[in-house]
KEZA-819148 format. One record per atom (N, C-alpha, C, O): z, x, y; residue in one letter. Coordinates in steps of 0.1 Angstrom, whole numbers, plus 5000, padded with zeros to 4 digits. Example, Ala and Ser with C-alpha at 12.3 -4.5 7.8 and 13.67 -1.06 7.14 Angstrom:
2
507851324943A;507851234955A;507851324967A;508551424967A;507151284978S;507151374989S;507951295000S;508051345011S;
END
This chain:
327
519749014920X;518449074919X;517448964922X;517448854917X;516448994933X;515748904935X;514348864922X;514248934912X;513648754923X;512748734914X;511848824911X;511348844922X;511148914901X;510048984898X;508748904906X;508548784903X;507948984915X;506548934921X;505948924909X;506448964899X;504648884910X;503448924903X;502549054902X;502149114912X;502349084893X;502249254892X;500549264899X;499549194901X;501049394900X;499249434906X;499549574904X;500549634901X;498249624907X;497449744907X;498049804915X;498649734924X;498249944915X;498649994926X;498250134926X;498950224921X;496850154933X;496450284930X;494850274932X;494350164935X;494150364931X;492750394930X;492450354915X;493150384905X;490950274914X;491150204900X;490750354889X;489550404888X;491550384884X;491050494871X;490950394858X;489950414852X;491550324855X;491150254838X;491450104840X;492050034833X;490650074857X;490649914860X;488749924854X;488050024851X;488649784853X;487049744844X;486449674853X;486949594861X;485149714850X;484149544854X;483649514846X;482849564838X;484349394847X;483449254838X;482049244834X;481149314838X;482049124826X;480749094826X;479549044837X;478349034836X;480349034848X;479648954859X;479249114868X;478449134877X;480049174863X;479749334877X;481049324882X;481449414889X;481849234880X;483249264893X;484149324885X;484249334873X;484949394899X;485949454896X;486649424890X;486749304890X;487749494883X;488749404876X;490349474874X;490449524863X;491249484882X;492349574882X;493649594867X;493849524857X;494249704871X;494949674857X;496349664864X;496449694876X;497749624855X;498749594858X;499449734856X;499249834849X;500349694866X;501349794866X;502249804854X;502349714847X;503049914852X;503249884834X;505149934835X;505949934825X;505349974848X;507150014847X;508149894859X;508149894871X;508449854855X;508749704862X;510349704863X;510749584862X;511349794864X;512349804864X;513049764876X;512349674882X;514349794883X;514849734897X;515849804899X;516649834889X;516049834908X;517149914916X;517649844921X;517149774930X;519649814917X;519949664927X;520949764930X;521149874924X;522049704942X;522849734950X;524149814945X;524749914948X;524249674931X;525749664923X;525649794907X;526349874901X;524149744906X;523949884897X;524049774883X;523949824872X;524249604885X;523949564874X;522349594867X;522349554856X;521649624870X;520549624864X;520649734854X;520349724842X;521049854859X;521149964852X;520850124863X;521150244863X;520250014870X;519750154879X;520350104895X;519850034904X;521950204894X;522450154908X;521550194923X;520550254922X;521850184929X;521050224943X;522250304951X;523150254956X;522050434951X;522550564953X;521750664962X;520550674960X;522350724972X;521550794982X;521250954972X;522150994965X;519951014972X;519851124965X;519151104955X;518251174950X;519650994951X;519250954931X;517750924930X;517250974921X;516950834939X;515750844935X;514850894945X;515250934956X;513350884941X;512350994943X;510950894941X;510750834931X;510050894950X;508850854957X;507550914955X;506950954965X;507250914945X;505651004944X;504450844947X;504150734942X;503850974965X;503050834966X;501550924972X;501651044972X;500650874974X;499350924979X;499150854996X;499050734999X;498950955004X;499150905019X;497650805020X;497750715028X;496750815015X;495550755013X;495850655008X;495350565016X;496350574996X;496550454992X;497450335001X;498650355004X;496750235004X;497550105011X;498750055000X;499649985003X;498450104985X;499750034979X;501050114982X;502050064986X;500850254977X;501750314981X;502350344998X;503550364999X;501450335009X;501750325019X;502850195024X;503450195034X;502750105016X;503549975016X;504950085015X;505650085025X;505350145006X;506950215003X;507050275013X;508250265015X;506450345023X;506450455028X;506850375051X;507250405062X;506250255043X;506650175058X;508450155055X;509450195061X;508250085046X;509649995041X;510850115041X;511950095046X;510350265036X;511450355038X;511550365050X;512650315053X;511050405057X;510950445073X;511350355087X;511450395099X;511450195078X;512050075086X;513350115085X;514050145094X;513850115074X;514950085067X;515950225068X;517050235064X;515250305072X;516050465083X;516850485064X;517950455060X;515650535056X;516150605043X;515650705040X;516050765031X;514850745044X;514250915049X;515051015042X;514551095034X;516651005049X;516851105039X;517651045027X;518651115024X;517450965021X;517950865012X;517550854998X;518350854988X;516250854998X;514950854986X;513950974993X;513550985005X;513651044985X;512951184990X;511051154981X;510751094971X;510651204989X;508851194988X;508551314984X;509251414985X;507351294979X;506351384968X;504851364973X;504451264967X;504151384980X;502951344984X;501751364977X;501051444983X;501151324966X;499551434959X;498551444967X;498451374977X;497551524964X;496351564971X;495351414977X;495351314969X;494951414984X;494251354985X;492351324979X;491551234982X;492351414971X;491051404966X;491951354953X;493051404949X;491151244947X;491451244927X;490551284924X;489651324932X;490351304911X;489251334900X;489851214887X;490951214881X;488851154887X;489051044879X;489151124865X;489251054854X;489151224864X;488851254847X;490951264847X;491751194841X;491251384856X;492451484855X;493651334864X;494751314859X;493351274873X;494251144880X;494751234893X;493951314897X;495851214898X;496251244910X;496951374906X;497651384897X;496551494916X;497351614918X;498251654922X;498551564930X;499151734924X;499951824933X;499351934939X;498852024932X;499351944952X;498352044960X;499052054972X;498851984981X;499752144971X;500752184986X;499852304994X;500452375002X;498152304990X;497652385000X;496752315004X;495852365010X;496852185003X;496452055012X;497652015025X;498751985023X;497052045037X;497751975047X;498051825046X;497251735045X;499451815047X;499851705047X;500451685030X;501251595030X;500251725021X;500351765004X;501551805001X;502051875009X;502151774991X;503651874984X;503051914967X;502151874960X;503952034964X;504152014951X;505351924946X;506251874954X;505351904934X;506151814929X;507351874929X;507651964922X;508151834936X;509851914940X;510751864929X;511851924929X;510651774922X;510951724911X;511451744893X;512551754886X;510451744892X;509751734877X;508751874876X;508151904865X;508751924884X;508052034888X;506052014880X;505552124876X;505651944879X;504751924873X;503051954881X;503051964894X;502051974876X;500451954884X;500151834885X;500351804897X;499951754879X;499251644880X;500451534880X;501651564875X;500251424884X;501051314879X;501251224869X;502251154868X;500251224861X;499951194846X;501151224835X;501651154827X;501351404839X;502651444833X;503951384837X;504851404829X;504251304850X;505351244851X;505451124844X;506551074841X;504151054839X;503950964833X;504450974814X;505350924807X;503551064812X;504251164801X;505551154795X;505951094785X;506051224807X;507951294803X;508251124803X;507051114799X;508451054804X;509150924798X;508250844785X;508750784776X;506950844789X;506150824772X;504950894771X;503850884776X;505450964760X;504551094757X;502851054751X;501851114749X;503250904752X;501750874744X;501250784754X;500150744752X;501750744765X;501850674776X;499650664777X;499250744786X;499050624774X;497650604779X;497050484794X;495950454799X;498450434796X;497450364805X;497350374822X;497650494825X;497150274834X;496850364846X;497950444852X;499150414852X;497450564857X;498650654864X;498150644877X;497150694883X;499450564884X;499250554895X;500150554906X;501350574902X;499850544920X;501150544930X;501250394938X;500250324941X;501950384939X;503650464944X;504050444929X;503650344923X;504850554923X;506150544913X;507450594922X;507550674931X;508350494917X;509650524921X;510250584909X;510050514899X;511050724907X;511450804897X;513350784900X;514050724908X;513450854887X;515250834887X;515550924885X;515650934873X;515951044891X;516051184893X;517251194878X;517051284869X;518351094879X;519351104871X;519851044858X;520951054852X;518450974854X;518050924839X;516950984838X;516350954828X;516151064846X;514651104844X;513751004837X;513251004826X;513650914846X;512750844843X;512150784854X;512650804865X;510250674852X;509750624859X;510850434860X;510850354851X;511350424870X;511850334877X;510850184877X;510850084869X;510050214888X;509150114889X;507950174891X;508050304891X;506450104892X;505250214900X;504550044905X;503450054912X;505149924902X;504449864913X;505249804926X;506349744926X;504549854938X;504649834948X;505149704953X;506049724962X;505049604953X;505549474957X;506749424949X;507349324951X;507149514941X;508549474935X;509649634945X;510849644948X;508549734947X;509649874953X;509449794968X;510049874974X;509249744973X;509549724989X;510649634989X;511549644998X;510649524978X;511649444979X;513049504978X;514049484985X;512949604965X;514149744967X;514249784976X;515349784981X;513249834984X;514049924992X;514449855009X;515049905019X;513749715005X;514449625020X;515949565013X;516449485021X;516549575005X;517649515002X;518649534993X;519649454991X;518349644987X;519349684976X;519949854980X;520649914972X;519449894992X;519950035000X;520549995012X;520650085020X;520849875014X;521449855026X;522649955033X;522649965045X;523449995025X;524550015027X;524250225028X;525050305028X;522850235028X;522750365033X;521550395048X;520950485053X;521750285049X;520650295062X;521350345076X;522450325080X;520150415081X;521150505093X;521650445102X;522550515108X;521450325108X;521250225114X;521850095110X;521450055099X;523149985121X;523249865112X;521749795118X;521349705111X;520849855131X;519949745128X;519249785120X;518549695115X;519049895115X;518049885099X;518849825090X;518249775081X;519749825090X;520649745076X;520349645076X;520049585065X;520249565088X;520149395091X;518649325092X;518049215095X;518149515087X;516249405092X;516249345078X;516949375069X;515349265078X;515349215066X;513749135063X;513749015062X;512749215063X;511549165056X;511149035049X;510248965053X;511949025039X;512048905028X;513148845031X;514048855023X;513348765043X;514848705045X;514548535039X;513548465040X;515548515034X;515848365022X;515248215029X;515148125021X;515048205043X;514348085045X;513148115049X;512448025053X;512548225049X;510948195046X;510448335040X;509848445044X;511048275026X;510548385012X;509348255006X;508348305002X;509348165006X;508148035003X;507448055014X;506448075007X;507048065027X;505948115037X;505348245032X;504148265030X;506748365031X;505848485029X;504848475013X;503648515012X;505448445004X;505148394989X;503748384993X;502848474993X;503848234998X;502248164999X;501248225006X;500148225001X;501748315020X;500448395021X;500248495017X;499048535020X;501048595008X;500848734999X;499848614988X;498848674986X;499948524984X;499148424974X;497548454972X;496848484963X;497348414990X;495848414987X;495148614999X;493948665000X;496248645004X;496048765009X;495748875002X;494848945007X;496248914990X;496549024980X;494948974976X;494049034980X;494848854967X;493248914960X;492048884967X;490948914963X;492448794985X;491148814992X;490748955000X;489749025003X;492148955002X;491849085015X;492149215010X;491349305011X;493749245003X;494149385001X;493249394990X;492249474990X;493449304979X;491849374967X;490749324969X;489749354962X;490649254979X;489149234981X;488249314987X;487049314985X;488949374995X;487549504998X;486949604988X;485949674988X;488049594980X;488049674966X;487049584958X;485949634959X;487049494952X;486149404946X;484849394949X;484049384940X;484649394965X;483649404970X;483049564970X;481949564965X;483549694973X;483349794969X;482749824957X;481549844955X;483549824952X;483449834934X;482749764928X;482449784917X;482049654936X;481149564925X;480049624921X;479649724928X;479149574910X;477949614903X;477049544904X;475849594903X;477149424906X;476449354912X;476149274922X;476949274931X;475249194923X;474749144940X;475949014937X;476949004945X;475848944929X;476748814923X;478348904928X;478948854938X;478848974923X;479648984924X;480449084933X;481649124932X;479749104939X;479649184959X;479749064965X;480649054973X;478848944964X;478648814976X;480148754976X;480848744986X;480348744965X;481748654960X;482748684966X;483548604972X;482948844963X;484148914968X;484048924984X;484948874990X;482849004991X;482649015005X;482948855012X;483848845020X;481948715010X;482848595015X;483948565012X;483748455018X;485048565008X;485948565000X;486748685011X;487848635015X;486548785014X;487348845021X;487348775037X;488448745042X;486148745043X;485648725055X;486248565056X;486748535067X;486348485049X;486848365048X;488348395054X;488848385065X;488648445042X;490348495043X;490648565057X;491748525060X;490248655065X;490248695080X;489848635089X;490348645100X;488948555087X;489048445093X;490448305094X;490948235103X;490548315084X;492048225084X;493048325090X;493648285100X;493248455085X;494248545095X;494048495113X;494848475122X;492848495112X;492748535128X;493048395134X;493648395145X;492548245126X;493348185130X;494748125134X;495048045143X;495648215121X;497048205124X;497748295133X;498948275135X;496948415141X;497248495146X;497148445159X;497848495168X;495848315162X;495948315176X;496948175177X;496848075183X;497748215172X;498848105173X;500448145174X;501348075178X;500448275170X;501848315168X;501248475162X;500248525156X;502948535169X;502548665170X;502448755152X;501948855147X;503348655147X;503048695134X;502648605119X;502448485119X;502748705107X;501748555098X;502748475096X;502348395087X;503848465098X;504748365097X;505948305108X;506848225106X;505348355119X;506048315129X;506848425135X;506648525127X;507648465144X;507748505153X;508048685152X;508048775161X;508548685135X;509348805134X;508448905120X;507548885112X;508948985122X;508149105116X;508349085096X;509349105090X;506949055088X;508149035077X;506949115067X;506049185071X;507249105053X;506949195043X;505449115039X;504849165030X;505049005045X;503348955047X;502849065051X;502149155045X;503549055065X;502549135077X;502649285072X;501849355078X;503249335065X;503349515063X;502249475052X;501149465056X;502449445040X;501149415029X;499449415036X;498449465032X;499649315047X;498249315056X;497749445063X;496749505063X;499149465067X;498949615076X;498149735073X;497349795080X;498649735060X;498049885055X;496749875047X;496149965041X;496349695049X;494949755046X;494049705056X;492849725054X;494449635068X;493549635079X;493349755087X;492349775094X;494449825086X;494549945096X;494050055090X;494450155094X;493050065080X;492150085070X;490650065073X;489750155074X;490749925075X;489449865074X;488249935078X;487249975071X;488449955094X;487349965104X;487150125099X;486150195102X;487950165094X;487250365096X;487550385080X;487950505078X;487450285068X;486750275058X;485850205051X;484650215047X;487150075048X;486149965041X;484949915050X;484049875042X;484649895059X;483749855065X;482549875065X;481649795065X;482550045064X;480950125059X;480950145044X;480050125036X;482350195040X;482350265022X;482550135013X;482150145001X;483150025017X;483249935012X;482049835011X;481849765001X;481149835024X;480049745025X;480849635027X;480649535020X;482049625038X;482749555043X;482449485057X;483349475065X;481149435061X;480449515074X;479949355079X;479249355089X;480249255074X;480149115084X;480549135097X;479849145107X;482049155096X;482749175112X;483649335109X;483849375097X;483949395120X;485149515117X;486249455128X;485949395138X;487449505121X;488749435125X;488549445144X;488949355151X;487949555150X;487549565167X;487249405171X;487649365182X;486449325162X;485649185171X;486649095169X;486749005177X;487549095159X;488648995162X;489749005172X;490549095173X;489748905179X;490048895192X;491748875188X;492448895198X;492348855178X;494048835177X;494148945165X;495149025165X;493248955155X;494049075147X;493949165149X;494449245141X;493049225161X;493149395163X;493949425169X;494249545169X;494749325181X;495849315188X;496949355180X;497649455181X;497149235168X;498349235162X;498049445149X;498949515145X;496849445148X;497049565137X;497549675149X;498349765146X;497149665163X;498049795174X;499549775176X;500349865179X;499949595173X;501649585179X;502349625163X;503449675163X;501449605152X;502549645146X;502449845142X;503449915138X;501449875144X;501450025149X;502150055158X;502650165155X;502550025167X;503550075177X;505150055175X;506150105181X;505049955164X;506649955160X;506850095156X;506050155149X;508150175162X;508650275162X;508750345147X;509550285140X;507950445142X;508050515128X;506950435120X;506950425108X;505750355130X;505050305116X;503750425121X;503050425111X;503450485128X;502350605131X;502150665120X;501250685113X;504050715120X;504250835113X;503850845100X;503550955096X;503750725091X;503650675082X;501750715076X;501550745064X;501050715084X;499450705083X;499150805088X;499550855099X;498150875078X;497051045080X;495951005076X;495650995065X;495050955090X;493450905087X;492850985081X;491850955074X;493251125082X;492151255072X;492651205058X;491651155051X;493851205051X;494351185040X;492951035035X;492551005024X;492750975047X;492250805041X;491150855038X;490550855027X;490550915053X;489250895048X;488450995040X;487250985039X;489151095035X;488551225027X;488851125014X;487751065011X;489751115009X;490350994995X;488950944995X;488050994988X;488850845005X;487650694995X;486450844996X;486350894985X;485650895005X;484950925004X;484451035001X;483251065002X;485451114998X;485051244989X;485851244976X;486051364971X;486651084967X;486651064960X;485850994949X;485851034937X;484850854955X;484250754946X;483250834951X;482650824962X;482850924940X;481150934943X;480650864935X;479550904932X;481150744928X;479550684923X;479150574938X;478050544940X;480050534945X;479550504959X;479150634971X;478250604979X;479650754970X;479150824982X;478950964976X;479651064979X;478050974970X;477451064959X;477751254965X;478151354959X;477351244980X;477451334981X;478551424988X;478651544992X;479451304990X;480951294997X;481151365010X;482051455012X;480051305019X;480051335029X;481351215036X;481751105033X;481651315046X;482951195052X;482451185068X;482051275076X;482351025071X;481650995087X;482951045094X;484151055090X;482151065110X;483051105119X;483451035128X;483851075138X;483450865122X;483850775134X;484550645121X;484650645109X;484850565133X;484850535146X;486350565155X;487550545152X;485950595162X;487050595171X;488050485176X;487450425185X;489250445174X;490050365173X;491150395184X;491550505185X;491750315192X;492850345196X;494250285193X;494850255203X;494650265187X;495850215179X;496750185192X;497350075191X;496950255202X;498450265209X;497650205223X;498450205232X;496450145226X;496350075236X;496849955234X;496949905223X;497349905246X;498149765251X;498249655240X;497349675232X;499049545238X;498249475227X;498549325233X;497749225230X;499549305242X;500149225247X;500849105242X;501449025248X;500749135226X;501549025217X;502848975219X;503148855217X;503749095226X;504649055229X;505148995239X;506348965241X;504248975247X;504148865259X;503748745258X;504048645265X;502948765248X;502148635243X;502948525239X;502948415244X;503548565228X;504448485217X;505948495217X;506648445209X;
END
């Protein structure tokens, strides 16, 4: 079993706080369990056995949803998708008369709160996605995301469709201290920093978080014009964590976040690199810009009151990127 990451948030903030300063402030994930190979943990890794309730709109849960689809487990661990609008009062739904939406094929439940529930009935704190479920202890497995990618790059090996999906390997053992160090300062500049910056209440604590992101992309864009990826040559579980919230950026955080110094288009190495790793084969499929942009913005109305959703910008993802020529 590899080491437990550092917990985070994983989800739209429902019962995250702001501080006394106005800033945001997230809460921890609260089911921290592990799915290993051998089944010493308790919960062996079995094709059928578990189950994925994730929100196509959220970058945390989109993290599972890459790592399944690298790793050819599709039909392996089975998906549950909720609506894309929340209501902060009721949490995330089941709405299979949303395109792109399921009901819970599962647990058969409305909301996901109740999945939270059926394992602790008094359970009060955030309900969120990705949960990985256990069809066959009925229970919530894990729900933070940087410990389920590490699962599902390494402890399902032996059901992947593919030996090169078996052999990719994300988090491989001589540069798990490279990837470490830049998930270090990436995770609270960039993936929650647009969020911090978002969410803030105040001007103090918007400045903080907004430089603080732009700093941190700016250091990307430096390591980017150097090598094709953030750690050198090969595709690793850095660069998917980055992915899913740059490829984000420009057709949300940018206007709804008040993320608006630069948009990922003017950097000259990361909008390259956010098209090459879109074009890796099955990461398209993975992302529903309607799912994104209806979520932030016809969810947070205390930012977009009247949840109107813009109709741009127009992006091309699959033009040229040349990285792989490059590097």
């Amino acid at each position: 079993m590899e080491k437990a990451v550092r917990p985070e948030y994983d989800g739209t903030p429902g019962r995250s706080v702001i501080d006394k300063k106005g800033a945001f402030q997230r809460s921890q994930s609260a089911f921290r369990n592990w799915v290993t190979a051998d089944g010493s943990s308790g919960f062996k890794a079995q094709p059928g056995r578990y189950h994925l309730y994730v929100s196509l709109a959220c970058p945390w849960a989109h993290r599972t949803l890459i790592l399944r689809k690298l790793k050819g487990l599709d039909d392996v661990i089975s998906v549950n998708v909720v609506d894309w609008l929340l209501n902060f009062e009721t949490g995330w739904e089941f709405n299979e008369k949303r395109d792109g939406c399921t009901p819970d094929t599962v647990n058969s439940v409305k909301y996901l709160k109740e999945v939270y529930k059926k394992v602790d009935p008094d359970y009060n704190k955030s309900v969120t996605v990705p949960v990985l479920w256990d069809k066959e202890t009925k229970t919530i497995v894990n729900n933070e995301s940087s410990e389920i990618i590490r699962m599902l790059n390494s402890e399902f090996n032996d059901f992947c469709k593919t030996e090169e999906q078996k052999q990719l390997d994300i988090y491989p053992e001589n540069l798990r201290k490279s990837i470490d160090d830049i998930n270090e300062w990436i995770y609270p500049n960039i993936n929650n920093g647009v969020y911090r910056a978002g969410f803030a209440r105040t001007q103090e604590a918007y400045d903080e978080a907004v430089i603080g992101l732009f700093d941190a992309l700016d250091k990307v864009e430096s390591i980017l014009s150097k090598q094709r990826y953030l750690v050198g040559s090969s595709l690793t579980e850095a660069d998917i964590r980055l992915f899913v919230t740059l490829v984000r950026f420009d057709s949300v955080y940018e206007q709804h976040f008040k993320c608006n110094k630069k948009r990922i288009l003017d950097y000259p190495n990361i909008w390259p690199y956010v098209r090459d790793i879109y074009q890796i084969p099955g990461i398209a499929e993975t992302i529903n810009m309607e799912h994104i942009k209806k979520h932030y913005m016809m969810s947070h109305r205390s930012i977009n009151q009247y949840g109107i959703v813009c109709i741009g910008p127009d992006l091309d993802f699959m033009a040229p990127h040349g990285r792989d020529k490059k590097y």
